[in-house]
N, C-alpha and C positions, 0 to 999 in steps of 0.2 A: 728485830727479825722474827722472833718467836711470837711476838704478838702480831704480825703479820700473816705468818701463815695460819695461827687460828682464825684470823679474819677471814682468810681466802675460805679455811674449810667449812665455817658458818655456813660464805655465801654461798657457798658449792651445793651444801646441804638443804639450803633454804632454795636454791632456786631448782634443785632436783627435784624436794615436794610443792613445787608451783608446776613444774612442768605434768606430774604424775595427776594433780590436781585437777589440772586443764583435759584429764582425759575425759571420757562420758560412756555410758553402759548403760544398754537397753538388755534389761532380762528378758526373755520371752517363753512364756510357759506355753505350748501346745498339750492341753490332758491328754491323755491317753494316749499317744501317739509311740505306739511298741519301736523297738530299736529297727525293725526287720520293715517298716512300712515306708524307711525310707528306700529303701529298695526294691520297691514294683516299677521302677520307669516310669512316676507319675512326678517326681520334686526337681522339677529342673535347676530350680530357684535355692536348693538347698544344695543342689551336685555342684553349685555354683561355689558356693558356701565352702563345701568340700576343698575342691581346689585352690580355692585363694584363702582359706584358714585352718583351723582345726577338725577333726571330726574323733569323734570316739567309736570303737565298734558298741557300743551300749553305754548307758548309764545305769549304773546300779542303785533301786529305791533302797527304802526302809522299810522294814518290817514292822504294821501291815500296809503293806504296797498300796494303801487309799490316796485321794485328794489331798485330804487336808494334814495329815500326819509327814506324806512328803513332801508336798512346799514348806510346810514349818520347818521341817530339816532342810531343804535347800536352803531355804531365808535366814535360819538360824543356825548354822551346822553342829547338830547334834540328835541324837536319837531322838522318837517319841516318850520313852521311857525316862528322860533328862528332860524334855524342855514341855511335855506336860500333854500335847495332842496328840493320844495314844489312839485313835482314831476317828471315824466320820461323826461319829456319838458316842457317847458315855458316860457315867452315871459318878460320883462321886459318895461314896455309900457314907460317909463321913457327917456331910451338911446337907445329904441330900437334894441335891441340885443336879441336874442334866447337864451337858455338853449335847448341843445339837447343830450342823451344820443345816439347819432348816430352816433355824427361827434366829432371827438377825440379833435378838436383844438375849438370848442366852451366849450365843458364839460371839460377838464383842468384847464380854468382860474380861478386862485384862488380868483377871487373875488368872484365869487357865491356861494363860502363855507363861509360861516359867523361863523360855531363852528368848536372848537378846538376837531380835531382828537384826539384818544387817543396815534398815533405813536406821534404825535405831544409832547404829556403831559411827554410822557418816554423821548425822545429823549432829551428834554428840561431839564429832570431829568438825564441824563449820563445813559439812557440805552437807546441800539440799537435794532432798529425794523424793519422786513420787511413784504412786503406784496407781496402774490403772488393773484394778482385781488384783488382790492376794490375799488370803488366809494369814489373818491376824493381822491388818496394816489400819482396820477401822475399829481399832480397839478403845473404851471408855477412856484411857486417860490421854488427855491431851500431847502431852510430850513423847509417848512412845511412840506417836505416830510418824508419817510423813509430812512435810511438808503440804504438798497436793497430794489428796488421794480422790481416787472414784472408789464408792461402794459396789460390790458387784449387783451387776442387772441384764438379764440375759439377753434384753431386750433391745441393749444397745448394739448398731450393728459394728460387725467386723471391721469395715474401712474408718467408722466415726472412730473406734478406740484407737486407731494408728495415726488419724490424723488430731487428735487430743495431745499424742505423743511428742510429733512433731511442732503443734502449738506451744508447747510447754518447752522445746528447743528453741524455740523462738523469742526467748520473753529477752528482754535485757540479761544481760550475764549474771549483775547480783542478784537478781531474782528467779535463773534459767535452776534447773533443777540436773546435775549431774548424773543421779542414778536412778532409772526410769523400769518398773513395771511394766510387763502387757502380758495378757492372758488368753486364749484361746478355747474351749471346751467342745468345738463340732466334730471334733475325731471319737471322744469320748460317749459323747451322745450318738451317736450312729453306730460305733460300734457295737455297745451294750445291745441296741435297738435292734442293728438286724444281722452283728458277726461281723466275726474279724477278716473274712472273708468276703466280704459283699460289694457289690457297685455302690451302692450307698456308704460303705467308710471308703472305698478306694473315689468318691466324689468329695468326700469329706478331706481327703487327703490333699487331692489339688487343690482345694480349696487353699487350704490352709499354706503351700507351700506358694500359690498365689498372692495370697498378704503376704508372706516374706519378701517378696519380688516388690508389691507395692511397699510397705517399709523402707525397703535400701533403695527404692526410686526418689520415695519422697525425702527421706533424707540428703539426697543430691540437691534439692532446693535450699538444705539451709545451709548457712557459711560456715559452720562446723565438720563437715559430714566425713573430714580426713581424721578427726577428732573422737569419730565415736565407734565404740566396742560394741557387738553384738552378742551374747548368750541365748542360742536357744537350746531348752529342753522341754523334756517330760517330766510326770511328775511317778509315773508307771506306765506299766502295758498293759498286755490285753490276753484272754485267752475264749474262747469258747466253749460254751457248757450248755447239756444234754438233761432235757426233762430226766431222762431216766435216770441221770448220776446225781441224784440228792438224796437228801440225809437228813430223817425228819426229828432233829434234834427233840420237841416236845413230845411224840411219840415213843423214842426212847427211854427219857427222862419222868414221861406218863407215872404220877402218884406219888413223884419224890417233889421236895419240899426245897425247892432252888429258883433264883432271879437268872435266867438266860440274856444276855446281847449281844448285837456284832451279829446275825444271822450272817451267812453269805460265805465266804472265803475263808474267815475264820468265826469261832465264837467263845467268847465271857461267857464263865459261871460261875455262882457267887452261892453255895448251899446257904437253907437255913434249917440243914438240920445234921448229922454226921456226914464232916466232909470227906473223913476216909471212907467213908458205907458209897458216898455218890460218887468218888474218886472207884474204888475199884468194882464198882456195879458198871461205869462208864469203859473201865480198862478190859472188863470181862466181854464186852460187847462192841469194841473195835473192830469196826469191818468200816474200811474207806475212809477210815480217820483216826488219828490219836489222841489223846488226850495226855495233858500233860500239869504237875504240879506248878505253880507258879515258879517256887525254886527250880524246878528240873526243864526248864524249859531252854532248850536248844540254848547257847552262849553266844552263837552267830546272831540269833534273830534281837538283840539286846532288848527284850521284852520281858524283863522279870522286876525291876527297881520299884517302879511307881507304885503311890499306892491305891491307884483307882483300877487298878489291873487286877480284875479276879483271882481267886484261889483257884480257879482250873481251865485251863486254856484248851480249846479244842480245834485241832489242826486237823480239816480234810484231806485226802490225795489231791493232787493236781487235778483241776476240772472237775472236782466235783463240789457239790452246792450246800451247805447246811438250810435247811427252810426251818419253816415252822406253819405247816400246811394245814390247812382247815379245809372244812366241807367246799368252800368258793375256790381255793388257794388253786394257781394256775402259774407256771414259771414260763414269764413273758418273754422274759430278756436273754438275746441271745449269746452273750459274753459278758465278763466279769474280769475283774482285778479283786486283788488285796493278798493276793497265798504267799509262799516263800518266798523271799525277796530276792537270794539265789536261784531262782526259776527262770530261763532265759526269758519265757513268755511275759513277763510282769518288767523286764528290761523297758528303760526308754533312752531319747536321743541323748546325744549331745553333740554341737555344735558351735564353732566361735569363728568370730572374725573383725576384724578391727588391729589398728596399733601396735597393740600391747601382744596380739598374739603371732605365734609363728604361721607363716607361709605353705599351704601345700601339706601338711603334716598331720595322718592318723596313727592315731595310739589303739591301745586294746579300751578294758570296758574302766571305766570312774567312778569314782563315788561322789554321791549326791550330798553327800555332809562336807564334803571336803570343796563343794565350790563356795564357801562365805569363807573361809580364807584366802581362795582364791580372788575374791573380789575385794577384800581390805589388800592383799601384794598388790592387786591394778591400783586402788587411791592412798596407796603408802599408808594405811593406819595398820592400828594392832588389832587382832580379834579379840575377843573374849577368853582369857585365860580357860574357862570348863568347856570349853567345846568338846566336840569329838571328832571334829574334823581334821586332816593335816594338808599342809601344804605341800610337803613332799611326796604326797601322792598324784597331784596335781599340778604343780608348778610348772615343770616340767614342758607343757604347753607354752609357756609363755613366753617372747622374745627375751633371751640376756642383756 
C-alpha cells in the first residue's frame, strides 16, 4: 500500500511538471515606454490585455534606469551591481578594457555578464529558448546562449520579428522553443528625438500597441495559442530635458586630474590624483547635483559593490543633464532616462496574460528583478540561489 501511494505521488509530481512544461512565454520588451503612456487613449490592444489579465500601475527599473543594465536585471534578477552591466558603457580600470553597447564584439564577451540569464536557467533545465534582441543573449560562449537567437539589427522591421516568433511556434514540438524574446525600441527613439510629449512618441505608441494586437492575432493561427503566456514590459521611462538644466561636468572638474563616464542622467569619476581634494572641491560646488562616495551612496539605489563603479558617483536633480560641452557641443535630444530609479518618470509597464495568470486583476507598481523568478514558478524550475529578486513580491499575479 505504501509503495503505492509513493507511486501515485511520483506520478502526480511528474505529470504536474509536464503540464507546467507545456506552457509557453513570449517576453516582450517595448524600450522606453514610461508607465503613464499607457494611458493617453492610444493602446487599445493593451486595455485589452488589462482586462483579460494582469496589469501593474508601473514597473519599477534599476538603478541606472538604462537599456542594457535593466534588461540584464529583468533576464537575470538581480542588480547591475551583482550581475556586472552597471550601465550602457563602462570601463573596467583593472584590465583595461571598455564595455560598450555600440560595438558588438566588446558587448558579447561573456565575461561581463556575471548573472545567470533566465534562457540560461531553462536551457540547463531541457527547455528551449530564443530570443529575438536581448542584452546579453549573443554572448561568446556557446552554451550560455539560446537555443535560436537573432542579433539585434534595427533594420529588421517590426512585423518580420513577430512573425520569426510565431515561426519558431511552429517548428515540431521537440524543436519549438518554449520561451521566446521580442524587442521593440520605437517608443524610445522618438521619445529622446522629439519628447515625451509629442505626436511623434504618441505615433510611436500606436504603433507599438498595434504589434501587440498583431502578436496575439497571429498567435490564433498556431495550435498552441490557449498555451501561451504573454509578458509585456519596459525596461524604464522617460522624462524631458531643457538645454538650460545641464551641468557642464568638465567645466567644473576644469584642471583637476580625473577619468569622467556615464555623461547624461548620471556620471562616474575615477581621480587620478587626491580623491578626498576632488570629493570635496565637487561637494563644495553642488548646485543640481550630488555627488556621493562610492561607500555613501543612497542603499536603495544598490549601486556601491562592483568593482568597475567609480570612487565618486555624481547624481543630478531630476531633469537635469550632466554634458561635457565643447565649442560645437548642442543638446539635441529632447528626453532622457537613467536617474533614480524611485522617480515615477523613469517607471515603465507591466503587463501579462495567458494561463498561468489571473483574470481582470491590477496590482500597484513591481519590481523588475523579481520577474525571473517569476518565470522559473510559470516552468516549475528553481532560480538561482544569488538573485535578488523574490517571488513573493510577485507571485501573487499568478493563478493558484
Amino acid at each position: 500500500m505504501k509503495r503505492f501511494i509513493r507511486l501515485t505521488i511520483i506520478l502526480v509530481i511528474a505529470t504536474s511538471l509536464i503540464v507546467q512544461c507545456k506552457q509557453y512565454l513570449i517576453l516582450v520588451s517595448l524600450d522606453g515606454f514610461r508607465w503613464d503612456y499607457a494611458h493617453r487613449g492610444l493602446t487599445p490592444n493593451l486595455e485589452q490585455v488589462r482586462e483579460k489579465g494582469v496589469s501593474a500601475m508601473s514597473l519599477r527599473p534599476v538603478f541606472p534606469t538604462l537599456t542594457f543594465p535593466n534588461h540584464y536585471s529583468i533576464i537575470s534578477g538581480m542588480y547591475p551591481e551583482n550581475h556586472g552591466i552597471i550601465s550602457n558603457e563602462f570601463f573596467n580600470p583593472i584590465a583595461e578594457e571598455q564595455y560598450s553597447y555600440r560595438q558588438a564584439d566588446l558587448m558579447s564577451d561573456s565575461k561581463w555578464y556575471l548573472g545567470e540569464a533566465f534562457w540560461e536557467t531553462a536551457e540547463r533545465n531541457g527547455i528551449k529558448t530564443a530570443t529575438f534582441f536581448w542584452p546579453g543573449s549573443d554572448v561568446s560562449l556557446p552554451y550560455r546562449r539560446p537555443t535560436y537567437l537573432k542579433k539585434y539589427d534595427s533594420k529588421i522591421p517590426y512585423k518580420e520579428r513577430v512573425n520569426q516568433v510565431i515561426e519558431w511556434l511552429k517548428l515540431p514540438e521537440k524543436e519549438r522553443p518554449f520561451f521566446i524574446t521580442l524587442y521593440f525600441e520605437e517608443v524610445d527613439i522618438k521619445s529622446q528625438e522629439y519628447g515625451v510629449n509629442s505626436k511623434e512618441t504618441n505615433q510611436a505608441i500606436k504603433l507599438l500597441d498595434d504589434l501587440i494586437g498583431y502578436l496575439q492575432n497571429s498567435l490564433k493561427a498556431t495550435e498552441i495559442s490557449d498555451s501561451v503566456n504573454i509578458i509585456i514590459v519596459s525596461d524604464h521611462g522617460m522624462t524631458d530635458i531643457y538645454r538650460d538644466n545641464t551641468i557642464d561636468i568638465n567645466k567644473i572638474l576644469s584642471g583637476k586630474r580625473c577619468k569622467v563616464q556615464n555623461y547624461g542622467a548620471f556620471a562616474m569619476v575615477e581621480a587620478q590624483e587626491d580623491l578626498e581634494e576632488i570629493y570635496t572641491y565637487l561637494k563644495k560646488n553642488e548646485y543640481n547635483y550630488k555627488v556621493y562616495k562610492k561607500s555613501e551612496v543612497p542603499e536603495y539605489l544598490h549601486f556601491s559593490k562592483h568593482p568597475f563603479i567609480s570612487s565618486l558617483i555624481i547624481l543630478p536633480e531630476n531633469g537635469w543633464f550632466i554634458t561635457e560641452k565643447t565649442e560645437s557641443y548642442s543638446l539635441t535630444q529632447k528626453a532622457a532616462h537613467g536617474y533614480d530609479n524611485e522617480w515615477s518618470d523613469m517607471h515603465g509597464i507591466f503587463f501579462a496574460i495567458g494561463p498561468a495568470f489571473k483574470t481582470g486583476y491590477s496590482c500597484g507598481t513591481l519590481w523588475n528583478i523579481d520577474i525571473n523568478p517569476l518565470m522559473c514558478k510559470i516552468f516549475g524550475i528553481s532560480p538561482r540561489s544569488n538573485i535578488d529578486g523574490k517571488l513573493d513580491r510577485i507571485g501573487f499575479i499568478l493563478k493558484r
